[in-house]
N, CA, C and O atoms as a GROMACS GRO file, in nm:
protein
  584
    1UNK      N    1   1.822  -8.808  -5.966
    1UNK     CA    2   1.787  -8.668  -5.984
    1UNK      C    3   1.828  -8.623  -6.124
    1UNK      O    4   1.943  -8.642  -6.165
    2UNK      N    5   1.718  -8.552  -6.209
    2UNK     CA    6   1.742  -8.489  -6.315
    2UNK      C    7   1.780  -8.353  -6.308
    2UNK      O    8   1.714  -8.272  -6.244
    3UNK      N    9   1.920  -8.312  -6.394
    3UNK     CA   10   1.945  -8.232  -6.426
    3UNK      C   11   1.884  -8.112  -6.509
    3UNK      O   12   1.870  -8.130  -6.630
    4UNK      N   13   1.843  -7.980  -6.446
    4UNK     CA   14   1.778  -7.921  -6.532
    4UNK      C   15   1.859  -7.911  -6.698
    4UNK      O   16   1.957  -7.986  -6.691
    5UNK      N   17   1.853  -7.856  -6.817
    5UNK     CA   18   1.902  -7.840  -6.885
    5UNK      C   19   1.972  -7.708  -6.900
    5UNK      O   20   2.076  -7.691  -6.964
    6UNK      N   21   1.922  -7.641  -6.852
    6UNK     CA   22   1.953  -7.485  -6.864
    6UNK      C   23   2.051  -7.490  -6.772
    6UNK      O   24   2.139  -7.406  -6.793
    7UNK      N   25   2.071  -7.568  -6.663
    7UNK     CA   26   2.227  -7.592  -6.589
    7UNK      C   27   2.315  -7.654  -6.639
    7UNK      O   28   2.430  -7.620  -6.609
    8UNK      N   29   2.295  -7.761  -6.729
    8UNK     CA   30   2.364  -7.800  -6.834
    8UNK      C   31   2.472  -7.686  -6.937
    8UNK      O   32   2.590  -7.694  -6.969
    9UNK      N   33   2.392  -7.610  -6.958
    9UNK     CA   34   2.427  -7.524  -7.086
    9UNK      C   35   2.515  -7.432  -6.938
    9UNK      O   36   2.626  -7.481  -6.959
   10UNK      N   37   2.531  -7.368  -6.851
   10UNK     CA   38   2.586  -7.274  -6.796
   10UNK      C   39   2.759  -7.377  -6.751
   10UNK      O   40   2.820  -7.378  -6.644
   11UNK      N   41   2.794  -7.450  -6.880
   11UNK     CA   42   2.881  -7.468  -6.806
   11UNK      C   43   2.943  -7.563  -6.682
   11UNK      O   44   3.050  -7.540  -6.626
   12UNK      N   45   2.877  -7.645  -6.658
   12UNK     CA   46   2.894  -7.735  -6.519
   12UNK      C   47   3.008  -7.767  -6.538
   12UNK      O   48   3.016  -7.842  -6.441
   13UNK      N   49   3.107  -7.772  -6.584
   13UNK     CA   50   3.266  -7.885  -6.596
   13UNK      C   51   3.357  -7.777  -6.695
   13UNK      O   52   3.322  -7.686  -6.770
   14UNK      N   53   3.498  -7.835  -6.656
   14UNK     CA   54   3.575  -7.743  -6.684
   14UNK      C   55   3.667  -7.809  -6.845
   14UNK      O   56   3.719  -7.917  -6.872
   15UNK      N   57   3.648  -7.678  -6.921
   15UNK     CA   58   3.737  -7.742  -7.079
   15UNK      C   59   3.892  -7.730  -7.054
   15UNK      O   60   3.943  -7.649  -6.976
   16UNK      N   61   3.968  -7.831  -7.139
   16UNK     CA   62   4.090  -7.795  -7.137
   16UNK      C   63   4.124  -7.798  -7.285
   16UNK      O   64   4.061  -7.896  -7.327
   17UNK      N   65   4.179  -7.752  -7.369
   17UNK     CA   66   4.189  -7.714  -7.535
   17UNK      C   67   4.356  -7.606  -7.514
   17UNK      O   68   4.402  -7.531  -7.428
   18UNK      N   69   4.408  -7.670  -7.683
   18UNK     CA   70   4.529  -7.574  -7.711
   18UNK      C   71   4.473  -7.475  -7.816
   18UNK      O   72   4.360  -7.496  -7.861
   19UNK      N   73   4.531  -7.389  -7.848
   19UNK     CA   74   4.471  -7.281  -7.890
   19UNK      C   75   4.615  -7.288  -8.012
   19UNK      O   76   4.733  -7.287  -7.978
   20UNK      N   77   4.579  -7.293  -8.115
   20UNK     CA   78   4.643  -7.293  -8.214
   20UNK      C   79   4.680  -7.132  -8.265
   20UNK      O   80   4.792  -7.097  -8.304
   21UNK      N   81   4.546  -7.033  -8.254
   21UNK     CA   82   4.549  -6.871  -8.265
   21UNK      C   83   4.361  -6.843  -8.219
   21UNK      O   84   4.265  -6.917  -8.199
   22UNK      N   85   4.374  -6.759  -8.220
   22UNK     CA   86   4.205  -6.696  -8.137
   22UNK      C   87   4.212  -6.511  -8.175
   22UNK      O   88   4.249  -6.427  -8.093
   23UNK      N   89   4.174  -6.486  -8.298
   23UNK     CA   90   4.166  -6.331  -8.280
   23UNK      C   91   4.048  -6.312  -8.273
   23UNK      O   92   3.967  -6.386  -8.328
   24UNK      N   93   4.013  -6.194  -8.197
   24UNK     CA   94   3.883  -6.106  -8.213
   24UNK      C   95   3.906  -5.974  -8.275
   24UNK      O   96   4.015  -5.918  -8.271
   25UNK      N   97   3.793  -5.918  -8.338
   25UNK     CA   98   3.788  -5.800  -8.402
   25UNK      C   99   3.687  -5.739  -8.331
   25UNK      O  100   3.609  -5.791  -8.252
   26UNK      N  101   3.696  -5.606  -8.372
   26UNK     CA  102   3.582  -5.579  -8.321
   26UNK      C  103   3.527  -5.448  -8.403
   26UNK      O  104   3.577  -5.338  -8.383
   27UNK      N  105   3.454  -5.464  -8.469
   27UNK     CA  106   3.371  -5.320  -8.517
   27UNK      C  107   3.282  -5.234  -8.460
   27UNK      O  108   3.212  -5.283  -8.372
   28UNK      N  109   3.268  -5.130  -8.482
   28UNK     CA  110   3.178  -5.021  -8.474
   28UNK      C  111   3.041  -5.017  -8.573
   28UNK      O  112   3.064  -5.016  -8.694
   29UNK      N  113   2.921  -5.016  -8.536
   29UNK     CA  114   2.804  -4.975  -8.649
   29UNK      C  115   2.708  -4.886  -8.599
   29UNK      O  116   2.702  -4.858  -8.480
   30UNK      N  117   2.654  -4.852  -8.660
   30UNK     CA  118   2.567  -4.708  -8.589
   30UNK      C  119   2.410  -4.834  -8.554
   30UNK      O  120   2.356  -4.933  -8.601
   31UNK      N  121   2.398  -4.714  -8.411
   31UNK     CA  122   2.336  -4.799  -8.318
   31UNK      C  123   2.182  -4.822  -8.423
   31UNK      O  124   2.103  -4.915  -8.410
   32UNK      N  125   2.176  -4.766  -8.474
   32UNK     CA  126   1.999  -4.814  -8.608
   32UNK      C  127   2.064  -4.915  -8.660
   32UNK      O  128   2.001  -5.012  -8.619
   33UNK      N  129   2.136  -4.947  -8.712
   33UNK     CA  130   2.205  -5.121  -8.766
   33UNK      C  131   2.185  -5.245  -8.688
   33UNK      O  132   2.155  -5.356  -8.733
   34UNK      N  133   2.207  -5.206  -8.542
   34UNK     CA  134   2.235  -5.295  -8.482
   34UNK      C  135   2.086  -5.321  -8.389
   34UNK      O  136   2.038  -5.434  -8.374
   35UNK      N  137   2.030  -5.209  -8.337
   35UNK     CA  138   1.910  -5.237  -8.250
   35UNK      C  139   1.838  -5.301  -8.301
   35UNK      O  140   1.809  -5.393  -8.225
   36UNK      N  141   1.798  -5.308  -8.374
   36UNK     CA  142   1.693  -5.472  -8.449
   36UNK      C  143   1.722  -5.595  -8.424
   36UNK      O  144   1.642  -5.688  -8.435
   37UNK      N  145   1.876  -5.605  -8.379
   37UNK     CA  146   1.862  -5.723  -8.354
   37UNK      C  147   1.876  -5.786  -8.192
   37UNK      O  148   1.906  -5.902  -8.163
   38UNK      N  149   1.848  -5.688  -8.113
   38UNK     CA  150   1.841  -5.733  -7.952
   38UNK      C  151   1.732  -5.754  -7.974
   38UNK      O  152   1.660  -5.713  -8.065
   39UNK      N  153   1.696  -5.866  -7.835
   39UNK     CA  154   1.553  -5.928  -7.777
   39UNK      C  155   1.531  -5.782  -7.730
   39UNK      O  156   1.621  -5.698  -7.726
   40UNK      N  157   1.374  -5.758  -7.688
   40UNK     CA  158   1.353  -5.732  -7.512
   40UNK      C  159   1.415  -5.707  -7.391
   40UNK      O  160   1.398  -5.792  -7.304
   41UNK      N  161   1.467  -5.632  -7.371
   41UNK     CA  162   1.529  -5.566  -7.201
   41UNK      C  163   1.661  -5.570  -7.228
   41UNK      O  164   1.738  -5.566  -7.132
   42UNK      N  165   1.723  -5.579  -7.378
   42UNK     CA  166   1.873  -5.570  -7.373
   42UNK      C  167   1.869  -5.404  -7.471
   42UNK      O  168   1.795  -5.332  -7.538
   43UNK      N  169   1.982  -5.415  -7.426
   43UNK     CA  170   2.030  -5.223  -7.492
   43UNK      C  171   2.190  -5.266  -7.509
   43UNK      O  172   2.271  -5.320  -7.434
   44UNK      N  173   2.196  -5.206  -7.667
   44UNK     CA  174   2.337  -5.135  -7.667
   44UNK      C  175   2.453  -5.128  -7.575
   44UNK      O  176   2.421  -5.235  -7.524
   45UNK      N  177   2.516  -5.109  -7.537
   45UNK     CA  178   2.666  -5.088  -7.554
   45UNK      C  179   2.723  -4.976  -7.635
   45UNK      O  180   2.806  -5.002  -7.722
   46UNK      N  181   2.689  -4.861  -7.615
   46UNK     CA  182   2.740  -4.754  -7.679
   46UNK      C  183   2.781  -4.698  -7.658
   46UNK      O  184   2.768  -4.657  -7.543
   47UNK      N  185   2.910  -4.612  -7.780
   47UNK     CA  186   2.997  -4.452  -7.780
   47UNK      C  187   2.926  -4.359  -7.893
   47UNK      O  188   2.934  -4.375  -8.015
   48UNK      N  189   2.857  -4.258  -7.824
   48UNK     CA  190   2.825  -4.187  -7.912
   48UNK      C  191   2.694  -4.288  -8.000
   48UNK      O  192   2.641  -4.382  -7.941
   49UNK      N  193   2.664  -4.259  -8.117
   49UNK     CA  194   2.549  -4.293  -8.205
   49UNK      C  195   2.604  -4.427  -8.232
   49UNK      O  196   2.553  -4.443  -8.343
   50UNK      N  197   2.679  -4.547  -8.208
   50UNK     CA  198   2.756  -4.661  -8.272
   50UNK      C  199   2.779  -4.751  -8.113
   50UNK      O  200   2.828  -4.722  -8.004
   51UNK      N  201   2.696  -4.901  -8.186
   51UNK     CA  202   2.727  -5.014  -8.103
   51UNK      C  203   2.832  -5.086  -8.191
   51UNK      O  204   2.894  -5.048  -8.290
   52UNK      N  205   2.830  -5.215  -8.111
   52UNK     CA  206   2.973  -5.281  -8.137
   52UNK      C  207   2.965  -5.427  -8.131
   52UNK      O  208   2.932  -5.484  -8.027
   53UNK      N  209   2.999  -5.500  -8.260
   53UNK     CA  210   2.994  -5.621  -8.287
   53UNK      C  211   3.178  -5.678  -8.285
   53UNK      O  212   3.272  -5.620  -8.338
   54UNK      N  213   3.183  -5.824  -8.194
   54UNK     CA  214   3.317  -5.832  -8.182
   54UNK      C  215   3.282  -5.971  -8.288
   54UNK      O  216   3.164  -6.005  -8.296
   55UNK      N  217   3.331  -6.007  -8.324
   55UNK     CA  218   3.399  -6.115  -8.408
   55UNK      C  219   3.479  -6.190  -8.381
   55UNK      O  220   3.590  -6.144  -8.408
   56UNK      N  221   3.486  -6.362  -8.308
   56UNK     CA  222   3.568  -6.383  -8.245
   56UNK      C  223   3.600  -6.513  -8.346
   56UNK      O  224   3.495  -6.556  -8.394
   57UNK      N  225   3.720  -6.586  -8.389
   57UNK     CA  226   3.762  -6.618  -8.482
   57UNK      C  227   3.874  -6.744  -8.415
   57UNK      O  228   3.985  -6.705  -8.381
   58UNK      N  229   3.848  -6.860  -8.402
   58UNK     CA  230   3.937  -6.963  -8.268
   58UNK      C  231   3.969  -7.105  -8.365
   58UNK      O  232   3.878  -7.166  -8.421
   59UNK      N  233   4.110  -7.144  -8.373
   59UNK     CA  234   4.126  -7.247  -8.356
   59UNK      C  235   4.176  -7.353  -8.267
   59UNK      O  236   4.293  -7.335  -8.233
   60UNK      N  237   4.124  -7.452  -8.225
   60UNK     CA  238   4.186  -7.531  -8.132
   60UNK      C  239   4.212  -7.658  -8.176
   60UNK      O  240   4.190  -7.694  -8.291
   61UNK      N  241   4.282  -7.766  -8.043
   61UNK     CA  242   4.346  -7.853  -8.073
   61UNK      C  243   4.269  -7.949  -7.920
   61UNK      O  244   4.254  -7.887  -7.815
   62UNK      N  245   4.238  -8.066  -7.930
   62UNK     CA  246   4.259  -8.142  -7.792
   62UNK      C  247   4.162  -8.073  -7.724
   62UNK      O  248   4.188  -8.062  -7.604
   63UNK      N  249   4.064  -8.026  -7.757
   63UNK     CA  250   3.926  -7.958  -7.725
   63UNK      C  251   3.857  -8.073  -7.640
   63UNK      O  252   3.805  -8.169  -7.698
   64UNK      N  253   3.858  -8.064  -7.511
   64UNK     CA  254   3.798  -8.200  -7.406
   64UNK      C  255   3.774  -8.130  -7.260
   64UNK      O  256   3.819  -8.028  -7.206
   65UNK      N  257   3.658  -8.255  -7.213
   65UNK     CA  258   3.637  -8.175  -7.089
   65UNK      C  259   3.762  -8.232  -7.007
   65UNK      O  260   3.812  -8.343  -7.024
   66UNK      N  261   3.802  -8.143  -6.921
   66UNK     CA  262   3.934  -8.148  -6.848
   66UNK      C  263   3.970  -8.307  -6.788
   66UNK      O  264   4.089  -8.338  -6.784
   67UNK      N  265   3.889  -8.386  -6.751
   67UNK     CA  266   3.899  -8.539  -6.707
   67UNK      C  267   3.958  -8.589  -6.783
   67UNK      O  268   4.062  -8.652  -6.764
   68UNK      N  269   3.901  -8.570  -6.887
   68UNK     CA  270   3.967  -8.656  -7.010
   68UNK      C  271   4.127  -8.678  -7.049
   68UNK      O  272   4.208  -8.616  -6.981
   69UNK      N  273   4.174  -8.759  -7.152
   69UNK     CA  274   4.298  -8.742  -7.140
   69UNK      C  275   4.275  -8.693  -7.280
   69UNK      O  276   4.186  -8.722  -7.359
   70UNK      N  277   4.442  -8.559  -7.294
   70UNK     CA  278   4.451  -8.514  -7.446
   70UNK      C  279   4.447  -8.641  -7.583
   70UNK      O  280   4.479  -8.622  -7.701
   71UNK      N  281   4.417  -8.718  -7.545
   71UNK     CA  282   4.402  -8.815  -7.679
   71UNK      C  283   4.281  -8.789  -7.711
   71UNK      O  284   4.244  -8.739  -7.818
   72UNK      N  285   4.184  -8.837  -7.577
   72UNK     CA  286   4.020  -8.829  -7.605
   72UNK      C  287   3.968  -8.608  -7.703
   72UNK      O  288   3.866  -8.548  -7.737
   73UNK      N  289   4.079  -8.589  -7.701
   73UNK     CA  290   4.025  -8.392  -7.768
   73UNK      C  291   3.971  -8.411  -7.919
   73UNK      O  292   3.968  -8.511  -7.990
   74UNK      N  293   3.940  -8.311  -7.938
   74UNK     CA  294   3.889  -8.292  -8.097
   74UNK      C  295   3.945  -8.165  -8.139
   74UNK      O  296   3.949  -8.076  -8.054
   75UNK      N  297   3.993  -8.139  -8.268
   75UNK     CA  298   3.991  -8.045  -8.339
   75UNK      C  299   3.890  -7.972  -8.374
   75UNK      O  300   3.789  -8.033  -8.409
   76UNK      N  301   3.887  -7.853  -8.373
   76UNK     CA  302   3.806  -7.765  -8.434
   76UNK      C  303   3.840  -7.622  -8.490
   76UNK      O  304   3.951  -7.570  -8.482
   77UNK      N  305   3.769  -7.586  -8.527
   77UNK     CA  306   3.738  -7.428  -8.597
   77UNK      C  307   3.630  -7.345  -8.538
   77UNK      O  308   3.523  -7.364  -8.597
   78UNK      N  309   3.621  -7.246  -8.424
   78UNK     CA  310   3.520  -7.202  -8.397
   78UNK      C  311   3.468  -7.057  -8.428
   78UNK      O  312   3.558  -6.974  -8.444
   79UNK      N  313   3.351  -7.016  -8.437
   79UNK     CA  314   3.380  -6.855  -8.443
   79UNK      C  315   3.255  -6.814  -8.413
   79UNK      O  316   3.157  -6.889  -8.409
   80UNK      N  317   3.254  -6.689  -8.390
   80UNK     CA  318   3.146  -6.633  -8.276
   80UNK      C  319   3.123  -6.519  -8.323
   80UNK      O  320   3.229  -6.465  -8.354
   81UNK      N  321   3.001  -6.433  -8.352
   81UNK     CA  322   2.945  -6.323  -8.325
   81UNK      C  323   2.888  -6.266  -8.254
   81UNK      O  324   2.784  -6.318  -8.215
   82UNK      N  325   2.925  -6.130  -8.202
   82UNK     CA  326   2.837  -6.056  -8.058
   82UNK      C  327   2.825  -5.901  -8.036
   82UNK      O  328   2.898  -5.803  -8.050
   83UNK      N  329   2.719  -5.921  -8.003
   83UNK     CA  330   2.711  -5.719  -7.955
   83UNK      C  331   2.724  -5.717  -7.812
   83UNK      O  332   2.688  -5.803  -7.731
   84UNK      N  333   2.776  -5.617  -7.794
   84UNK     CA  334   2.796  -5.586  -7.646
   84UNK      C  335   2.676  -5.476  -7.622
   84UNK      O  336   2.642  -5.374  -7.681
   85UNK      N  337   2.639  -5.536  -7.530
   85UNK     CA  338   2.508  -5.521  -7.442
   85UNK      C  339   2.525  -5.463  -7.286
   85UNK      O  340   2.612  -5.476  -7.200
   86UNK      N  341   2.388  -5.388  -7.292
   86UNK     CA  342   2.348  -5.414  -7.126
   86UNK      C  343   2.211  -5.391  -7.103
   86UNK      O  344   2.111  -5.350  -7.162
   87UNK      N  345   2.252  -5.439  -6.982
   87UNK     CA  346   2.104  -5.502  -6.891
   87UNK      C  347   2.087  -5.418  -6.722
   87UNK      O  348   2.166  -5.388  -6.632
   88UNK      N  349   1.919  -5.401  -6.750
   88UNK     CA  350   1.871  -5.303  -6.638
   88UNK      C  351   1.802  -5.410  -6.560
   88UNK      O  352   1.694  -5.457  -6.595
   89UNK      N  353   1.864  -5.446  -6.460
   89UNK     CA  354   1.809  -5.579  -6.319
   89UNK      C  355   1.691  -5.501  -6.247
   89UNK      O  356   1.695  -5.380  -6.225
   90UNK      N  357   1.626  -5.553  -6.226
   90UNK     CA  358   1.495  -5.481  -6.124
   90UNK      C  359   1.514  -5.431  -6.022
   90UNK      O  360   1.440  -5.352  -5.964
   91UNK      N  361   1.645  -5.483  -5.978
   91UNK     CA  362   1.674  -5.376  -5.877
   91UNK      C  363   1.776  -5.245  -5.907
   91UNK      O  364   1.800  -5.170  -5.812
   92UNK      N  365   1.822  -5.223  -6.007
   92UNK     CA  366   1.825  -5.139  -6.089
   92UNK      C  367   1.962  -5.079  -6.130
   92UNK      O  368   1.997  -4.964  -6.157
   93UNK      N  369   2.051  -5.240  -6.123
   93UNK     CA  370   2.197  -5.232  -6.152
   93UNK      C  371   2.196  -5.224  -6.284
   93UNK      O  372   2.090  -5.270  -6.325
   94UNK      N  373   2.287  -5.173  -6.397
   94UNK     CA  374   2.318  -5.173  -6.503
   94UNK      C  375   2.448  -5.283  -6.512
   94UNK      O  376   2.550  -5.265  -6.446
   95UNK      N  377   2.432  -5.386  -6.594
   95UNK     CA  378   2.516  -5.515  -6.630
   95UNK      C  379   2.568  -5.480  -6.722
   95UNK      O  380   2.500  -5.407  -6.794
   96UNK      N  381   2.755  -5.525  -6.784
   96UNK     CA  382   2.760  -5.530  -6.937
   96UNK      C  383   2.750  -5.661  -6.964
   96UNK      O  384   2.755  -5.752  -6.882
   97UNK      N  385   2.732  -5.671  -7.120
   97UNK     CA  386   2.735  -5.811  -7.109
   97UNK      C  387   2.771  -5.850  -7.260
   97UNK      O  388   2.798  -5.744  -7.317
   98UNK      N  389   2.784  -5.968  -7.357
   98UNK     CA  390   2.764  -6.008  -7.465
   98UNK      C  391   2.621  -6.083  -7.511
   98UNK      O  392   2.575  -6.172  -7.438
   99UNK      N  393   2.552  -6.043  -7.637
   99UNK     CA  394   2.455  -6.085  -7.692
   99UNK      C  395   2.501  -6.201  -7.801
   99UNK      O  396   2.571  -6.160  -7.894
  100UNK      N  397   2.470  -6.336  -7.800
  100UNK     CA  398   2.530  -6.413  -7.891
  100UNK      C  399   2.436  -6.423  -8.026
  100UNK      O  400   2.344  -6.506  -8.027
  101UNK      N  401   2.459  -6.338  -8.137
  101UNK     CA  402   2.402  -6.354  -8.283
  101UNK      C  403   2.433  -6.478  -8.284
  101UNK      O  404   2.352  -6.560  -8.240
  102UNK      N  405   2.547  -6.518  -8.332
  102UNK     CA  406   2.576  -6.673  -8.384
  102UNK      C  407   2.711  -6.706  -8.336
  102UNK      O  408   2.799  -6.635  -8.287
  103UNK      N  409   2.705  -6.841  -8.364
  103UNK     CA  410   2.794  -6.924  -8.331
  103UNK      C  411   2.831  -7.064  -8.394
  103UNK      O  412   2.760  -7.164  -8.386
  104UNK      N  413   2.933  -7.057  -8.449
  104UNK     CA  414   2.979  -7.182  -8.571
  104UNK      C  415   3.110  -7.269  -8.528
  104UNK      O  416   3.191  -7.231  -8.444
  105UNK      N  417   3.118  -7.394  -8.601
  105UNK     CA  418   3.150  -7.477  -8.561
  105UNK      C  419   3.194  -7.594  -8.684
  105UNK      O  420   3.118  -7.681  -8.727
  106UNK      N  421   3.364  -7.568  -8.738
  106UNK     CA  422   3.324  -7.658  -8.839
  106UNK      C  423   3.349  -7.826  -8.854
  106UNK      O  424   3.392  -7.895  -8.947
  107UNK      N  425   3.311  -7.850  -8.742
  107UNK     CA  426   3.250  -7.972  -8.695
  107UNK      C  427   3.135  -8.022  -8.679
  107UNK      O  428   3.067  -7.919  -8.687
  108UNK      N  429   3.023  -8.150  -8.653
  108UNK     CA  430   2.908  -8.147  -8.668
  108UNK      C  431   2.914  -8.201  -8.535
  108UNK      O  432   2.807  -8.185  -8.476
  109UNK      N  433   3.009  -8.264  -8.461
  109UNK     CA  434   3.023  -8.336  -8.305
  109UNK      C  435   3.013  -8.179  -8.271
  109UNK      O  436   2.897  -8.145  -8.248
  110UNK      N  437   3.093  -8.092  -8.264
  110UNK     CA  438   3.091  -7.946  -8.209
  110UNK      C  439   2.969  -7.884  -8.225
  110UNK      O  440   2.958  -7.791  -8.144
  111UNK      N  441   2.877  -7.896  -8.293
  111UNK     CA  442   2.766  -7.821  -8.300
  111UNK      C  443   2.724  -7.921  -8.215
  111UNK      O  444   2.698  -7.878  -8.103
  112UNK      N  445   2.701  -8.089  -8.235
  112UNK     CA  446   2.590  -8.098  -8.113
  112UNK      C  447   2.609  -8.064  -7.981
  112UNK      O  448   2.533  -8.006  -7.904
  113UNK      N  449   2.734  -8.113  -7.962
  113UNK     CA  450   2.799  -8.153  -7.820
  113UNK      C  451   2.823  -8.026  -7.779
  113UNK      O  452   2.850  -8.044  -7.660
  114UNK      N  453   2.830  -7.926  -7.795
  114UNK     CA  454   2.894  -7.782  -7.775
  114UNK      C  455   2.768  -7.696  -7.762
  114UNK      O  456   2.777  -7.587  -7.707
  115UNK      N  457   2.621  -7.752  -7.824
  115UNK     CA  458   2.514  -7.678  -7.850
  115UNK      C  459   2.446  -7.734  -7.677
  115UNK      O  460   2.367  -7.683  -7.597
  116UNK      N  461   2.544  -7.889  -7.682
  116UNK     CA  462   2.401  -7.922  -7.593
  116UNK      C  463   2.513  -7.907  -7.409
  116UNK      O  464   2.469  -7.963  -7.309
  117UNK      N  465   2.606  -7.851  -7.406
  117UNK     CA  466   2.665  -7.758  -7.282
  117UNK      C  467   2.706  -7.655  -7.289
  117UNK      O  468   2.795  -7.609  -7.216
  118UNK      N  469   2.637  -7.587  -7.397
  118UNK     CA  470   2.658  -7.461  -7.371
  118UNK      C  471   2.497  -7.393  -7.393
  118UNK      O  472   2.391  -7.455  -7.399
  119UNK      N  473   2.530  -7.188  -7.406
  119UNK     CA  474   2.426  -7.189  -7.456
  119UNK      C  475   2.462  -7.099  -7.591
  119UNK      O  476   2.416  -6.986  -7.602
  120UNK      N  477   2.541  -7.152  -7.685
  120UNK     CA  478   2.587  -7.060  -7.785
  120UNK      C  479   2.478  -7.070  -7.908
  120UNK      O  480   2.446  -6.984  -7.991
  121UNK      N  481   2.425  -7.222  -7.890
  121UNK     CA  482   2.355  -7.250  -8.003
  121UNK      C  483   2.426  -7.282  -8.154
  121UNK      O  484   2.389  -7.250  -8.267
  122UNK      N  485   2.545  -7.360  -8.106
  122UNK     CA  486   2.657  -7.366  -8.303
  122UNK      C  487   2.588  -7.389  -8.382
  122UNK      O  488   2.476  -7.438  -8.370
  123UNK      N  489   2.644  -7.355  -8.479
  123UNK     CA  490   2.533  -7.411  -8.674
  123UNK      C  491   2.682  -7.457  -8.735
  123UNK      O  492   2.786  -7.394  -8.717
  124UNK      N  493   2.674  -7.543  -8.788
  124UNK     CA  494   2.755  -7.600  -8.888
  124UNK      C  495   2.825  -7.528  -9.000
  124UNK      O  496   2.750  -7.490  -9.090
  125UNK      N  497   2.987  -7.493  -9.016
  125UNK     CA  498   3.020  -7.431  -9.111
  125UNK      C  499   3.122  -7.546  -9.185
  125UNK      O  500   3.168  -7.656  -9.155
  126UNK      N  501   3.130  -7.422  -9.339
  126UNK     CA  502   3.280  -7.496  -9.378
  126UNK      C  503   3.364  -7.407  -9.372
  126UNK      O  504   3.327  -7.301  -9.423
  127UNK      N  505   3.499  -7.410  -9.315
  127UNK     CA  506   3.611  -7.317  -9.272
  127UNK      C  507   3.722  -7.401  -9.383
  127UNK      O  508   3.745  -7.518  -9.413
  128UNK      N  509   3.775  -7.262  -9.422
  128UNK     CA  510   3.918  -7.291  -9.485
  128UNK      C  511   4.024  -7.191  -9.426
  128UNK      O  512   3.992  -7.072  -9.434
  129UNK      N  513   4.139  -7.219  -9.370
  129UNK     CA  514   4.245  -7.142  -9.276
  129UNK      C  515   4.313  -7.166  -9.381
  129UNK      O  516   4.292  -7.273  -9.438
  130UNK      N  517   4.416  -7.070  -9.436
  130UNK     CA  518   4.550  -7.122  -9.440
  130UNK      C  519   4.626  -6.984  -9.359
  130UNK      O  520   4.552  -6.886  -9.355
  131UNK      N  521   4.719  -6.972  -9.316
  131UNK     CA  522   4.840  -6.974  -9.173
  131UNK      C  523   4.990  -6.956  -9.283
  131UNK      O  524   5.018  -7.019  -9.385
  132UNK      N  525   5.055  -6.860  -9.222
  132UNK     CA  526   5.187  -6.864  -9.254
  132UNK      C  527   5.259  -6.781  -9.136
  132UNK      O  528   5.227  -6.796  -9.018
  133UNK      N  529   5.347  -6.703  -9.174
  133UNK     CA  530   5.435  -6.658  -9.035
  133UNK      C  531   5.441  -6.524  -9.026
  133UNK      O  532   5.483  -6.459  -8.930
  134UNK      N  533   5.369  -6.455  -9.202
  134UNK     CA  534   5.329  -6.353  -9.224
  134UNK      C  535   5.175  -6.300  -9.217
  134UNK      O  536   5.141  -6.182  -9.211
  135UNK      N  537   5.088  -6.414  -9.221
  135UNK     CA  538   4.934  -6.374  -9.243
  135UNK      C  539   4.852  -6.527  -9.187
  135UNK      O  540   4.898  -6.641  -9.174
  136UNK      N  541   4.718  -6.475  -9.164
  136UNK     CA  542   4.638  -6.543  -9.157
  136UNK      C  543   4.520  -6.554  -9.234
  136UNK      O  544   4.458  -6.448  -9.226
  137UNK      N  545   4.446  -6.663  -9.328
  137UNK     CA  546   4.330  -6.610  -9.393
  137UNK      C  547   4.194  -6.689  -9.357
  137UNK      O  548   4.207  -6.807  -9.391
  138UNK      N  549   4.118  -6.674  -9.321
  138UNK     CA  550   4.028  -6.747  -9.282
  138UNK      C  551   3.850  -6.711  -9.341
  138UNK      O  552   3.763  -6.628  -9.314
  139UNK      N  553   3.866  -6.820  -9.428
  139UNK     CA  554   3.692  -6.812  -9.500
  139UNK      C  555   3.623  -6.922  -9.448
  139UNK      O  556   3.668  -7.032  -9.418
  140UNK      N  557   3.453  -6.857  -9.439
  140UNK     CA  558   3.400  -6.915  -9.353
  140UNK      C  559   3.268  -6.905  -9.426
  140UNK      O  560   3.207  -6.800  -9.447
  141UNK      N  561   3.226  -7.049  -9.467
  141UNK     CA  562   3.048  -7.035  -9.552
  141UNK      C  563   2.954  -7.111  -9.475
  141UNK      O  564   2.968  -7.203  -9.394
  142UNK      N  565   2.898  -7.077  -9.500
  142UNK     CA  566   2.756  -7.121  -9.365
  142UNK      C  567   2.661  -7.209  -9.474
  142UNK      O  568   2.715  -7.224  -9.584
  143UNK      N  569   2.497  -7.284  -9.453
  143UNK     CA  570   2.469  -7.318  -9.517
  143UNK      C  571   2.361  -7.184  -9.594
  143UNK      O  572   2.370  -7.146  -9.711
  144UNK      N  573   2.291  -7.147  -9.518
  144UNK     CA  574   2.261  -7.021  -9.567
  144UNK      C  575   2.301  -6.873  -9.639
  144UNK      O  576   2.236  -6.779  -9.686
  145UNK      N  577   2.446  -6.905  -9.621
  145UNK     CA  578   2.516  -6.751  -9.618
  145UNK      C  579   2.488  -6.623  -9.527
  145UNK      O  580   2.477  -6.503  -9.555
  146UNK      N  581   2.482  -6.694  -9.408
  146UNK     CA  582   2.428  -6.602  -9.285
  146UNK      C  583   2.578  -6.552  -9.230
  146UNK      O  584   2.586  -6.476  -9.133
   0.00000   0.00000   0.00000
């Protein structure tokens, strides 16, 4: 029996990863900034005239599906962009939810392997961290500058 793919991407198996630091941000933009970039049947997330893009910013360690042993993990750098959304079901619940703009990975095993069980869709970055006990700095170039 073949596995659909789209069950693939939701996740089937469980990760186990150390988390070195993971911040999110989150901004405010006025909702004309941001509506251009939902599909079809998604809406905003709004206060007042302003939706909201979170920025999620992750490093890990020993990144593996849980079977595995922490030797078999990988390092990475991940980071995520999203609007918070919602959704009108036909039967006529209102959902919140996250819209995934993008999703990076500055690994090229992490973009495939991560692209092909999940549904984030990674693109390949180059990340430079440096970390102290006072600050964190983290630059992040894409190949496009997206």
């Amino acid at each position: 029996m073949r596995l659909p793919l789209y069950l693939l991407k939701r996740h089937p198996f469980r990760i186990k990863a150390r988390f070195d630091f993971s911040l999110v941000v989150t901004f405010a933009y006025p909702r004309r900034v941001l509506e251009p970039l939902l599909p079809p049947g998604l809406s905003l997330d709004t206060y007042g005239d302003y939706g909201f893009v979170a920025v999620a910013l992750v490093k890990v360690r020993q990144l593996r599906p849980a079977w595995l042993p922490a030797a078999a993990g990988q390092d990475f750098f991940l980071s995520g962009y999203r609007l918070f959304t919602r959704f009108r079901t036909s039967a006529g619940r209102r959902l919140r939810g996250l819209y995934i703009l993008r999703s990076d990975a500055d690994q090229q095993r992490m973009v495939t392997l991560g692209s092909l069980s999940t549904h984030y869709r990674f693109e390949k970055a180059t990340v430079w961290v440096r970390e102290s006990d006072r600050f964190l700095a983290v630059q992040i170039q894409t190949p496009n500058r997206v």
